[in-house]
N, C-alpha and C positions, 0 to 999 in steps of 0.2 A: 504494500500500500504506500502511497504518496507520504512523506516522512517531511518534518523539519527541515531547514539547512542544517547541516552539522561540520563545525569548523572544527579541526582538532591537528594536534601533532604529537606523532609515535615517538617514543627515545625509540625504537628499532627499527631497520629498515623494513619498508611496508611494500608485499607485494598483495594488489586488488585484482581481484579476476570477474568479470560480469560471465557466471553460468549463465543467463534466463536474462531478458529485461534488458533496460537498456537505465545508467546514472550519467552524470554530467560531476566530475571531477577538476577543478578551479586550483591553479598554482603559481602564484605571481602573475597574473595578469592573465596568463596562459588557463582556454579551457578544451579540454575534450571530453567530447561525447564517448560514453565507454560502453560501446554495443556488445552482445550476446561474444562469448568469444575471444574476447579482447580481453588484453592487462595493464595495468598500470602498475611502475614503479616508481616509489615516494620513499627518494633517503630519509633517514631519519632524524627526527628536530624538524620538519620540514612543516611549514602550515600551509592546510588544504583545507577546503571545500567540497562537501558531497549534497550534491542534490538529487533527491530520489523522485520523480513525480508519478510512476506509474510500477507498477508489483516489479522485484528485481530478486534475483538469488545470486549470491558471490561466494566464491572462496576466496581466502586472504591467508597470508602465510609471512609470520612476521621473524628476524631474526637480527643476531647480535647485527650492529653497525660492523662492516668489514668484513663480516662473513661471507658475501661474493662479492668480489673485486672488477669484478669483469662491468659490471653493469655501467653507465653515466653515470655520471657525480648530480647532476642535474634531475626533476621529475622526467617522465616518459609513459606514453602507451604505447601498443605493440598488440598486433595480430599474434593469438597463439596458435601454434602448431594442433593437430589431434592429438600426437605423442604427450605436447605438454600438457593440455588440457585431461586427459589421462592419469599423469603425476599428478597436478597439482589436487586432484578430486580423491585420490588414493591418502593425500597426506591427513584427509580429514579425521582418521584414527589418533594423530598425536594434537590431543591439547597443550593450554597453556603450562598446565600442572602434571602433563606426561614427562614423567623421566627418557630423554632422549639415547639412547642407545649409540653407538661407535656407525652401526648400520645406517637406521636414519638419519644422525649428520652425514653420512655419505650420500643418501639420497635426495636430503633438501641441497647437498654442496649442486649434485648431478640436475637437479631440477633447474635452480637457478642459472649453473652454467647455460643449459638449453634455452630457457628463456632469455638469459643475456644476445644469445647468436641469434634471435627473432627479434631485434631490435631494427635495426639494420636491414631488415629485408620486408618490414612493416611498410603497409600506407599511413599516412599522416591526418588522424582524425580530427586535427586539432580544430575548433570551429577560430572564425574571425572574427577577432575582436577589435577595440579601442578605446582609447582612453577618453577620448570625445562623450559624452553622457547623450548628444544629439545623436554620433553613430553609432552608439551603441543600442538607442531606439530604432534607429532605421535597421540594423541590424537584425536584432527582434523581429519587428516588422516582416521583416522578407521571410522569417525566418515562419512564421506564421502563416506565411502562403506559398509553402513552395510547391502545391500542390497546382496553383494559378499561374494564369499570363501574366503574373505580376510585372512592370516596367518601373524603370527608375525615375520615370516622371511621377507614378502612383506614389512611390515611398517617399520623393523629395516634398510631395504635398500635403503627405501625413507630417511631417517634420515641420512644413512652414519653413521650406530651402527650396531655392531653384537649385534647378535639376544639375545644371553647370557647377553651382557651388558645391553642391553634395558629391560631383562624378571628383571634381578638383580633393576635396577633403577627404573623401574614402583613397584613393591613389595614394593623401601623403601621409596619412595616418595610419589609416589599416594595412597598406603595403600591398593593396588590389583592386581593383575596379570593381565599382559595383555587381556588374556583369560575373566576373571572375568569384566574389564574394558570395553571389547566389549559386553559383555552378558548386563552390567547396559545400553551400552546405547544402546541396539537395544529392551530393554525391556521401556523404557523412551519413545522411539520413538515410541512402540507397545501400548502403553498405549494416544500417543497424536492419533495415527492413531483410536484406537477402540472407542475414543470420538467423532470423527467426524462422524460417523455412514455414511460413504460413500462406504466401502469394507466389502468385504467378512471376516469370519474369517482367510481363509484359503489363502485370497490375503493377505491381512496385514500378516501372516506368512513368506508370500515368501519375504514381504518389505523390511523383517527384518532380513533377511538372512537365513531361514530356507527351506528345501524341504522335513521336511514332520512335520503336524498338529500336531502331538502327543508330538513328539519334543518341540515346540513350545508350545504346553499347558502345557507340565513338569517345562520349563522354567518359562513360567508367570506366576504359580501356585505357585512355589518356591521367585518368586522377589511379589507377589501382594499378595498372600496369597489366591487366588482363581482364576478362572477358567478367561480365556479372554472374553468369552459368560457370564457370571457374572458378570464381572466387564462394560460389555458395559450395560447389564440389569442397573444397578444400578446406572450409571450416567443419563440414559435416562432414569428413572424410575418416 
């Protein structure tokens, strides 16, 4: 169910895994959407935000600071493997107050090495932001219809901005055109829709604001680096 915001920081390094559902995870500025599948890593001392608005199930798997070295120093999400998503469901046997055995440090060492090397080979969920409190409404906004023809003359008018000043101040702020802005997040949302393995390909299309397939797979081809029927093959693989 839809939860509080919850603002907090681990003394241990914190890794988040969205089984089910889809949260939104908030770290300096920086947010992404954390679809079915997907993980986040959040060294520790680190303060985050968790926004839950619709049912979600996670694993999480917390450990000493330094325990895997391999990871960024910095927060991160990441597409998981099946392999990984396998481990990290198998470690739900050891709680907080499990005495950890020589074995299990060897396989949370094994687990997080694997997820460190799916760093790197991840799409970038991250949604667009800015620090402007106007684009960050307009942002919203789009964010609210991306299932519409929405245009950037519609969203510069909710603002009370021409359309020039808003294309000019998304470019220097957010670091992408409005245009570009809508395309990350209807490709974010096409990627949390094709984990849930509930829709057609060609309905998640239309979700996403598209009216025809080809479109659509040009697009997620260019943000994922392969096909939408690929990428759902391989989360459910």
């Amino acid at each position: 169910m839809p939860r509080p915001t919850l603002d907090a920081a681990f003394e241990r390094d914190y890794l988040l895994y969205a089984l089910s559902g889809a949260l939104r995870v908030s770290v300096a500025g920086n947010c992404w959407l954390l679809p079915p599948s997907f993980a986040a890593w959040v060294p520790a001392n680190t303060l985050l935000r968790i926004n839950i608005e619709k049912p979600v199930t996670t694993c999480s798997v917390l450990t000493t600071p330094g325990f895997c070295t391999r990871f960024p120093t910095t927060p991160v999400v990441f597409q998981m493997s099946p392999m990984a998503r396998q481990m990290i469901q198998y470690c739900k046997d050891w709680g907080a107050d499990t005495p950890l055995t020589p074995q299990a440090e060897q396989f949370f060492q094994t687990l997080l090495n694997v997820c460190s090397d799916l760093v790197a080979k991840s799409i970038d969920v991250r949604r667009p932001t800015s620090t402007d409190p106007t684009l960050r409404q307009a942002i919203d906004i789009t964010e609210a219809h991306l299932a519409d023809a929405i245009t950037a003359g519609q969203v510069a008018r909710k603002i009370n901005m021409s359309e020039r000043s808003m294309q000019r101040r998304f470019h220097k702020d957010v670091g992408m055109t409005w245009s570009e802005t809508l395309t990350q997040l209807r490709m974010i949302h096409a990627a949390a829709l094709l984990a849930e393995d509930r829709s057609s390909i060609i309905q998640i299309a239309g979700d996403v604001g598209f009216s025809s397939l080809s479109a659509f797979n040009r697009a997620f081809r260019k943000f994922a680096a392969t096909t939408p029927t690929e990428f759902r093959n391989a989360l459910l693989g």
